[in-house]
N, C-alpha and C positions, 0 to 999 in steps of 0.2 A: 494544404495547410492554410489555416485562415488567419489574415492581415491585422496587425495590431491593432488592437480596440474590438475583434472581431472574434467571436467562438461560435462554434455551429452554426454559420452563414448567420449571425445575428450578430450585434453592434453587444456590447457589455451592459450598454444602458437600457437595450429591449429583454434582457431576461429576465424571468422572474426569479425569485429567490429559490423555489424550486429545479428550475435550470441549471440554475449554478451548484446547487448541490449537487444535481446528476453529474455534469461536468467534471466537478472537482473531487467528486470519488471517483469516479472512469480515469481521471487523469493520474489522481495517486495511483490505484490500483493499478493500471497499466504501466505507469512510469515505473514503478514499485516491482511488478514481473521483468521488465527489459532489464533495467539491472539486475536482476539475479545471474545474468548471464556473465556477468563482470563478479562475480562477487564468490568469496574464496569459501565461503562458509556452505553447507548444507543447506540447499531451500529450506526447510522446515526451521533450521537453527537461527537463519535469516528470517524468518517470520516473524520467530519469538522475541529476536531483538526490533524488532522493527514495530511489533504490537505492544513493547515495552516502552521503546519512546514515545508510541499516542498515547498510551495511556496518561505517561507522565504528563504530555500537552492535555491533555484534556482536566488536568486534573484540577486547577482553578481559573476564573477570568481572567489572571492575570498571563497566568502562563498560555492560552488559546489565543492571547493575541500579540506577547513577547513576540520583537525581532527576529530573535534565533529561533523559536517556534515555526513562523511563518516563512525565514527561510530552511528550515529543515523539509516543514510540506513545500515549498515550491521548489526545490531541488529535487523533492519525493515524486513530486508529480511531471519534473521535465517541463518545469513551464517557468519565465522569469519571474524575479520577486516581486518586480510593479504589478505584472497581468495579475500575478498571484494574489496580491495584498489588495487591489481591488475587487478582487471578486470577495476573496473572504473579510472582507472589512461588511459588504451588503450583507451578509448575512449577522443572526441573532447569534449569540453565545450559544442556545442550545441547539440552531439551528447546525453550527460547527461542530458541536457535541454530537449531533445524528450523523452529520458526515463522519466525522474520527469513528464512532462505530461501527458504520457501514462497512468502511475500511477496513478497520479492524476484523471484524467477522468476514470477511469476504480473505483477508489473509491466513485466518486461522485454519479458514476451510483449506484453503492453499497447502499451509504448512501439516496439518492434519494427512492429507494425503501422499503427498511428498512423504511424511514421516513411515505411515505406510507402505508404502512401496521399495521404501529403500527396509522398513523389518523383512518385508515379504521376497526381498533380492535376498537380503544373508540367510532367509530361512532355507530358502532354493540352494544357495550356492553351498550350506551348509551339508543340508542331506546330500546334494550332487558326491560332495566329498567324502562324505561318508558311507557312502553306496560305494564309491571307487576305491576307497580304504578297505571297505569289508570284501570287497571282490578281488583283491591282491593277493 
């Protein structure tokens, strides 16, 4: 685990703005999968509400850099709201706006599959029973 002021063996102040994008989507994104493990809804339906509130942050200047924005992504990402607010304070409005996508599309695919899986379980479990129903 790297020491405060410190993200992938680098000091805050050595990344570039590029870094901290990678960063800061990896950490949503990952923090964002570990809670699904806590969390009562359908991965997929957990997506869709999770790609509904970036959307809403991204949706003007004011809201990408809102309090409650900022701490919704640093509780998103498992990281505190100072580390958080500094890294996303460096970057550009759109540069925040390519992160929120990132993320977003990296969930969709998530919840895309997830949604999947769970038609292709009731289709299975379906005909299973219907096979066992016609063979009675």
């Amino acid at each position: 685990m790297a020491h405060k002021g410190q993200v992938m063996g680098m000091s805050e102040e050595e990344m570039t703005a590029d870094d901290i994008m990678d960063y800061l989507e990896s950490a949503m994104v990952n923090g964002w999968l570990e809670d699904l493990v806590r969390s009562d809804f359908p991965p997929w339906a957990d997506a869709y509400e999770q790609i509904q509130m970036l959307e809403d942050i991204e949706g003007d200047d004011y809201t990408l850099n809102d309090e409650d924005s900022i701490d919704h992504l640093s509780r998103l990402s498992d990281m505190d709201y100072d580390t958080f607010k500094e890294m996303w304070d460096r970057l550009t409005n759109e540069q925040k706006i390519e992160v929120l996508d990132s993320v977003i599309h990296e969930m969709a695919l998530y919840g895309i599959e997830w949604l999947f899986k769970d038609i292709a379980y009731d289709l299975i479990i379906t005909k299973s029973t219907t096979r066992m129903r016609a063979k009675s």
